[in-house]
N, C-alpha and C positions, 0 to 999 in steps of 0.2 A: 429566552432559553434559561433553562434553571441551572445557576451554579452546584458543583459538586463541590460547597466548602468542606464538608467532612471528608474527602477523599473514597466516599464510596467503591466510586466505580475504578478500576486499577486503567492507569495507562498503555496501551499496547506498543510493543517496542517490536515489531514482525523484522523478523529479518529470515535471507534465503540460508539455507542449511545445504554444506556440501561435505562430502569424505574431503579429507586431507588428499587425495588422489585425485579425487575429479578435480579440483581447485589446482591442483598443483599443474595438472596437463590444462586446465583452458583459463587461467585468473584473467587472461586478457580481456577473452571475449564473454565471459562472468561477467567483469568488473563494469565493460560496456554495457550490458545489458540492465543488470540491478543497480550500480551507481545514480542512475538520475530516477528509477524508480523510487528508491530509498531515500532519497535529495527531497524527490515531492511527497511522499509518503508524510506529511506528517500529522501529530494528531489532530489540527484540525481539519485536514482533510480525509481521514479516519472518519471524524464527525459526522461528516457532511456526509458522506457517502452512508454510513448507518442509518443515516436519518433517510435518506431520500430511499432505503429499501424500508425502513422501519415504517417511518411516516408517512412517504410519497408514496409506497408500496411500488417502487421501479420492481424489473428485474434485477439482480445481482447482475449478472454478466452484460448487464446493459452501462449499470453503473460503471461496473470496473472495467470495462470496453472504453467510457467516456473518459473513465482517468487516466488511462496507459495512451488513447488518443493526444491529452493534453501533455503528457510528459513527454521527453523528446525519444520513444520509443516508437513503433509499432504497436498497436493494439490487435493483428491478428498475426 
């Protein structure tokens, strides 16, 4: 794989987006659900997953079915 020694490509930092309202009535059950997404989220798993729609030509939702599988969520 080729390094990005010049910082080309920017890092993605994703995270979920709530009103102050909705967070404030469910953080619990928020916190359980994105917490261990966000835990595995990271950018080389980013990577990986880019690569296998980029290069391996998966489907997306095939991919990110196989990621929230591996994390300790539900994937449907």
């Amino acid at each position: 794989m080729l390094e990005d020694d010049e910082a080309f490509f920017p890092l993605y930092n994703p995270s979920p987006v709530f009103t102050q309202d909705v967070y404030d009535a469910n953080s619990a059950e928020l916190d359980a659900i994105f917490d261990p997404i966000s835990a595995a989220l990271t950018q080389d798993a980013i990577n990986d997953m880019n690569a296998r729609v980029s290069v391996d030509l998966e489907q997306p939702e095939d991919v990110a079915r196989d990621f929230l599988s591996r994390t300790t969520c539900s994937a449907d």
